[in-house]
C-alpha positions in Angstrom: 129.2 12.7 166.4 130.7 12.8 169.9 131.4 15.9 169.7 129.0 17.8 168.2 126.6 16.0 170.8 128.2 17.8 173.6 128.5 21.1 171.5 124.5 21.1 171.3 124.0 19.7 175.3 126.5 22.4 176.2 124.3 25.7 174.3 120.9 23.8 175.4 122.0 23.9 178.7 123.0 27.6 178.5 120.1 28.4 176.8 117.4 27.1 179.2 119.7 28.9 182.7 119.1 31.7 179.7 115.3 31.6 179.9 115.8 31.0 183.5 117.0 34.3 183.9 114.9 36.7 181.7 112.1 34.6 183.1 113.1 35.7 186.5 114.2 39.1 185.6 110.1 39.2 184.0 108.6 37.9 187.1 110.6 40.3 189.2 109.8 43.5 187.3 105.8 42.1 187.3 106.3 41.8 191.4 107.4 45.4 191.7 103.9 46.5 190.2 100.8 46.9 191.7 98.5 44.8 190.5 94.6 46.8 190.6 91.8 45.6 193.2 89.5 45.0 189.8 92.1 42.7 188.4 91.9 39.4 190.1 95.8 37.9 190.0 96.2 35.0 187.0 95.6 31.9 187.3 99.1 29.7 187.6 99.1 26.9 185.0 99.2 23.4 186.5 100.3 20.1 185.1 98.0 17.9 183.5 97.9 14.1 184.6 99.5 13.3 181.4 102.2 15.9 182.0 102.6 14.5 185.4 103.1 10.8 184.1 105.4 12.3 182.0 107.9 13.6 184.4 108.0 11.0 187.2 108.1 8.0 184.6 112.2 8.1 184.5 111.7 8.1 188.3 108.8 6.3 189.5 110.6 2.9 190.4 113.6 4.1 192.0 114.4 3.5 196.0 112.0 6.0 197.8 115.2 7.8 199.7 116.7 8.7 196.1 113.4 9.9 194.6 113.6 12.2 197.8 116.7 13.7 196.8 115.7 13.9 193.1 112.9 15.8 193.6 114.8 18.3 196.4 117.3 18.8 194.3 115.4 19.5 191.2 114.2 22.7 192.6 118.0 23.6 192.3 118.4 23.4 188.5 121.7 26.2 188.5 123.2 24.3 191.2 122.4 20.5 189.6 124.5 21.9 186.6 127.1 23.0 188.8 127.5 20.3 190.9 127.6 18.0 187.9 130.2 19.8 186.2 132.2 20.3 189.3 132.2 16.3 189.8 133.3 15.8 186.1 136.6 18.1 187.0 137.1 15.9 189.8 136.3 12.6 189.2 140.2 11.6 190.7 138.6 12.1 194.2 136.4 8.8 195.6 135.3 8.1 198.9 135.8 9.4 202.1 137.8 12.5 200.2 135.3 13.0 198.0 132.5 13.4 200.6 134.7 15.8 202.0 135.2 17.7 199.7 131.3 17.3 198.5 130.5 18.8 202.4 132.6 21.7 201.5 130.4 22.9 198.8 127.7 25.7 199.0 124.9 23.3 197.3 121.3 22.4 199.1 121.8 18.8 200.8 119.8 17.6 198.1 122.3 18.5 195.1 125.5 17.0 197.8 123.2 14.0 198.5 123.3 13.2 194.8 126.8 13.3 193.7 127.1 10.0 195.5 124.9 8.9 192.3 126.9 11.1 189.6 124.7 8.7 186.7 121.8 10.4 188.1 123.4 14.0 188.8 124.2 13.9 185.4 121.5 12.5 183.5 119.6 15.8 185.2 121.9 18.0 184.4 121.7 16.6 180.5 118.0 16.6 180.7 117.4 20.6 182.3 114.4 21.1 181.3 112.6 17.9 182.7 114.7 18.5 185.9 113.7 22.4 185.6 109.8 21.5 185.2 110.2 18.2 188.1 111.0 21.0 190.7 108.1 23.1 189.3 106.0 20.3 190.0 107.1 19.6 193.2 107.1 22.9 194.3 103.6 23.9 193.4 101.7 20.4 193.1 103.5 18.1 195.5 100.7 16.2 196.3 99.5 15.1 192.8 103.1 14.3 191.9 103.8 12.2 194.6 100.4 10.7 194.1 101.4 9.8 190.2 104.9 8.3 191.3 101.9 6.2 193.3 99.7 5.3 190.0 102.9 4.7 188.2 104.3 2.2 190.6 100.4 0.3 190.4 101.1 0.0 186.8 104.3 -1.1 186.6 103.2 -3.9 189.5 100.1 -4.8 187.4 102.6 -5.4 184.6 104.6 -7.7 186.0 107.7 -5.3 185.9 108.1 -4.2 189.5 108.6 -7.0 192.1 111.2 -7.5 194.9 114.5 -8.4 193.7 118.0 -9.0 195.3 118.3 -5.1 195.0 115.2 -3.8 196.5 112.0 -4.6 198.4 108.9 -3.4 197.0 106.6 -3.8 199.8 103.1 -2.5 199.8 101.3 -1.2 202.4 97.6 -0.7 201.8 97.4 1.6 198.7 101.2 2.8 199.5 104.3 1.1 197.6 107.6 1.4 199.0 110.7 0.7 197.3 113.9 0.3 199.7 117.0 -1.1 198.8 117.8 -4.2 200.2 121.5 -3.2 201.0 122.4 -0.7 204.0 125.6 -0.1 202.4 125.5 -0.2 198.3 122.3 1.3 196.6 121.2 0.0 193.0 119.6 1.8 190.3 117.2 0.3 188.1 117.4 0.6 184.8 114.3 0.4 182.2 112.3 1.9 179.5 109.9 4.7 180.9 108.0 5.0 178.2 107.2 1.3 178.3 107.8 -0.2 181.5 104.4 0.9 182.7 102.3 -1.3 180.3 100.9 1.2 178.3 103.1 3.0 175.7 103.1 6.7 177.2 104.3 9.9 175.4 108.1 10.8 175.9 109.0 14.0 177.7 110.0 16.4 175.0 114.1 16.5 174.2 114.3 13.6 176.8 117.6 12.1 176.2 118.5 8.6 178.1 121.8 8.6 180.0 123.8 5.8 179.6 123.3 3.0 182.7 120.3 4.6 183.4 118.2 3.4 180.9 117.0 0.0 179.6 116.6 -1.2 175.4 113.9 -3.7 176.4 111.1 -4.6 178.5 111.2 -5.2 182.8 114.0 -3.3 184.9 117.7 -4.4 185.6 119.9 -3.5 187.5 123.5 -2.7 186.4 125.0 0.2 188.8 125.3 -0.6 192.4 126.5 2.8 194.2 128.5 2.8 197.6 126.9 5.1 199.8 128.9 4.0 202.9 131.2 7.2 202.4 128.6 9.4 202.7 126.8 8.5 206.0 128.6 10.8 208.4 127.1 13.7 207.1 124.1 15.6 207.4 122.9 15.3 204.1 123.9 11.5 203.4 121.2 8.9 202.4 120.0 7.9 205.8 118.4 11.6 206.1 116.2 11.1 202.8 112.9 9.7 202.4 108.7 10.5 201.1 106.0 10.9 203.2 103.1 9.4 200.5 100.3 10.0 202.3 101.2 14.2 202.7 103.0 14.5 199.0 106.2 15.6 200.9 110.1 15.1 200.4 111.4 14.1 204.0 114.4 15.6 205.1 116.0 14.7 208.4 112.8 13.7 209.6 111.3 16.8 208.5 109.2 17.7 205.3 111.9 19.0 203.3 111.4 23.0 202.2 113.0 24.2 199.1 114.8 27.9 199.4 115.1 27.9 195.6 115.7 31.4 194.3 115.0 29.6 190.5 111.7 27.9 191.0 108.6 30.1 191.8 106.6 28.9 194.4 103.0 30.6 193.6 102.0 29.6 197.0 104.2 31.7 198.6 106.1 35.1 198.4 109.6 34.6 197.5 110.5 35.4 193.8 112.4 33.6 190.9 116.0 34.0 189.1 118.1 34.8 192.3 120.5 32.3 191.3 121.4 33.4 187.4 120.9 37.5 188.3 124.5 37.8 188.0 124.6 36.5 184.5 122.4 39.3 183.4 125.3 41.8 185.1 127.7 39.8 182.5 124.9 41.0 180.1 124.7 37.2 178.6 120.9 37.8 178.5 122.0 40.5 176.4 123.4 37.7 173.6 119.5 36.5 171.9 119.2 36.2 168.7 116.6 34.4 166.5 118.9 32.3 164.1 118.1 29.5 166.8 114.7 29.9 168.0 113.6 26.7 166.3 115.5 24.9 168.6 114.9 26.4 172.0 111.0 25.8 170.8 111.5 22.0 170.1 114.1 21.2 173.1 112.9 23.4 175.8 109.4 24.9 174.8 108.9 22.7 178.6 110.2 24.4 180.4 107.6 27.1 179.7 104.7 24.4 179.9 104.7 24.1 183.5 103.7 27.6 184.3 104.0 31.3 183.8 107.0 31.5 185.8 108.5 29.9 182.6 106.0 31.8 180.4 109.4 33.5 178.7 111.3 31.0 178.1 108.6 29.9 175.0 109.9 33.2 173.5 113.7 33.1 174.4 115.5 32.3 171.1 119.3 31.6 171.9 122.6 33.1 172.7 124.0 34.6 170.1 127.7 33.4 170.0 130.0 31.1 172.0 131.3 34.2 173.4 127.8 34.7 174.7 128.0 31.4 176.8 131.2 32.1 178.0 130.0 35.3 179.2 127.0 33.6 181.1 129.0 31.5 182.4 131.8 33.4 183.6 130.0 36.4 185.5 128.1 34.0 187.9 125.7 31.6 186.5 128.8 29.0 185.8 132.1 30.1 187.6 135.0 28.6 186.2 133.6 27.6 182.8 134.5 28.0 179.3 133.4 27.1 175.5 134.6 23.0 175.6 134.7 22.6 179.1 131.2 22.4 180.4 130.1 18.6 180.4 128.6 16.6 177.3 125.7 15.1 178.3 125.4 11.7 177.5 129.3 10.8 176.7 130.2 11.2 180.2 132.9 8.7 179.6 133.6 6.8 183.0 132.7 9.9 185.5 131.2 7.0 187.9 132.9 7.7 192.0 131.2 8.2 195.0 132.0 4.8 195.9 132.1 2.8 192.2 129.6 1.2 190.6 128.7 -2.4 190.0 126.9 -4.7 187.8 123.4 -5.7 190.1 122.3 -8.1 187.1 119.0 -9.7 186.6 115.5 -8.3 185.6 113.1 -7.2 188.1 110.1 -8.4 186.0 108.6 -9.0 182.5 106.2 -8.1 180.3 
C-alpha cells in the first residue's frame, strides 16, 4: 500500500509541474499576440470566500512568522518540490551543517526558510496543487487571503479551540490575532483538523491529503513537533526575518513586504509571465508524453489547480504523462535534476525525514470543542 501511495504522489506531482508548463507555454504564446483595441482583456478568475477558507484552513493557526514563509514560498511550487526532495537525500545533515548547506542552495529565502520545518516542506510538496493555488492566491488576492487567515482565527477563538498555550501566545489586538511562539529558540506546530477545528464543518480542499504530525484525528489543536530554529538564525533568510503585516495583506520579509519573482505563478497585476521555471522540461519534450488513459485522474486530484485562474486554465485539460519514461524525462532535462522513477519522495510515508534541529513532543490541547 506503501508503495503504490508514493507511485501515485510521485506521477501527481509530475503531472501538475506538467500542467505547470503547457500552462505557461499557453500563456506565453497568448502574450506574444496582440490583443485588438475592441477586445477588452479577460477577466482573471478570483477565489471565492469559500475557496479562500478552503486554502488557509490547514494554515490559519500556525505562528504568524511561519505562515509568512508558507505563503512566500508557495509562489515557488518547482522549487518547494525540489527543496523537499533535496532534504529527503540528505536528511544525515542537522544543524549548523545543514543550514549551511541549505544557504548554498539557489531557492527564494522562503523555500530555505522552510527546510528548518521539513513536516511542513513536505506536506506542500505532497499537496502541489493547494500549495500551487496558495501562491496564486497570494499573489493576486493578498489582501482577502490574509483577511480570511483573520475570520478563520475568530472562529477558531469563538470555538474554544485557539487560546494561549505553553507553545504560543495568541494575543489580540483590536480586530488583529497574532499567533507567536512562546519560545525564541524551538518553534511548535499545531496540529488539528481543518475541516473541523473552526466550528463549522467546511468543505475539504480537493485531493488534500494530511501529512503525518501535521494533522490532528479529533477536535482542539496539539502540539506534537517542537522544531529548533536556533541553527538557522545567522542567516538572512532564518525565522527572525519572517512575519505578516494584517492590516496591508502582505508577507514581511526583512522588514519589507516580501515580493515574489516567481517565473510559475502569474501575477495578472503585473507584466512578468508564467512557466520560466519548467521551460526546460518542454526542451526534454516531457510535455510531449500526454495521453488520455489518465485524464480522470488529473481531473479529480488537480482540476485546482485550474480553479484559481486562467493561468491554470490548461491544466483542466492536461491528461497525464504517458510513461515512467515520460517523468524521467521531465525530470531529468530541468524541471527535477537528479531524479529518477523511485527516487522522487512519497508523500505521506516520509519515514523519519524530521532535521533542522529535531523535533519534540509539545503535548497538550490548545482548546476544545
Amino acid at each position: 500500500m506503501k508503495v503504490s501511495m508514493k507511485l501515485f504522489h510521485q506521477r501527481m506531482a509530475v503531472l501538475l509541474c506538467g500542467c505547470l508548463t503547457l500552462a505557461g507555454l499557453a500563456n506565453g504564446f497568448a502574450s506574444t499576440t496582440a490583443t485588438p483595441a475592441s477586445q477588452p482583456a479577460p477577466q482573471a478568475v478570483q477565489q471565492s470566500p469559500e475557496q479562500l477558507r478552503e486554502l488557509v484552513a490547514p494554515i490559519a493557526l500556525y505562528p504568524d512568522p511561519l505562515i509568512g514563509q508558507i505563503l512566500a514560498a508557495a509562489t515557488y511550487p518547482s522549487q518547494v518540490l525540489k527543496a523537499d526532495y533535496w532534504m529527503q537525500q540528505h536528511q544525515g545533515l542537522t544543524g549548523d551543517a545543514l543550514a549551511k548547506e541549505v544557504d548554498r542552495q539557489p531557492w527564494d529565502p522562503s523555500v530555505k526558510a522552510l527546510t528548518a520545518f521539513p513536516a511542513v516542506l513536505s506536506n506542500m510538496s505532497q499537496n502541489l496543487a493547494w500549495t500551487a493555488e496558495l501562491g496564486d492566491a497570494y499573489v493576486n488576492q493578498g489582501q482577502e487571503l490574509t483577511q480570511t487567515i483573520q475570520d478563520m482565527r475568530i472562529l477558531a477563538k469563538n470555538a474554544g479551540n485557539l487560546t494561549p498555550t505553553s507553545q504560543e501566545n495568541v494575543t489580540t489586538d483590536g480586530d488583529t490575532i497574532d499567533i507567536e511562539p512562546t519560545s525564541t529558540d524551538e518553534v511548535y506546530v499545531p496540529q488539528y483538523d481543518p475541516w473541523d477545528v473552526y466550528g463549522d464543518l467546511l468543505p475539504i480542499f480537493p485531493g488534500w491529503d494530511p501529512y503525518p504530525g501535521l494533522y490532528l484525528y479529533g477536535p482542539g489543536i496539539a502540539f506534537g513537533l517542537g522544531f529548533g530554529i536556533g541553527w538557522y538564525g545567522g542567516y538572512g533568510w532564518g525565522w527572525n526575518h519572517w512575519g505578516c503585516d494584517w492590516h496591508h495583506g502582505q508577507v514581511v520579509y526583512d522588514h519589507h513586504a516580501f515580493v515574489s519573482h516567481s517565473r510559475t505563478i502569474v501575477d495578472r497585476g503585473g507584466a512578468h509571465s508564467v512557466g520560466r521555471d519548467f521551460h526546460s522540461a518542454l526542451a526534454g519534450h516531457a510535455a510531449s508524453r500526454v495521453a488520455g488513459h489518465a485524464a480522470s485522474h488529473v481531473s479529480h486530484s488537480f482540476h485546482t489547480a485550474s480553479r484559481t485562474s486562467h493561468s491554470f486554465h490548461t491544466a483542466r485539460n492536461i491528461s497525464a504523462f504517458r510513461s515512467h519514461s515520460g517523468a524521467h524525462a521531465f525530470f531529468n532535462s530541468g524541471g527535477f535534476h537528479g531524479s529518477h522513477g523511485g527516487g522522487f519522495h512519497g508523500g505521506g510515508f516520509h519515514g523519519g525525514g524530521f532535521h533542522g534541529g529535531g523535533f519534540h513532543g509539545g503535548g497538550g490541547h490548545g482548546g476544545h470543542r
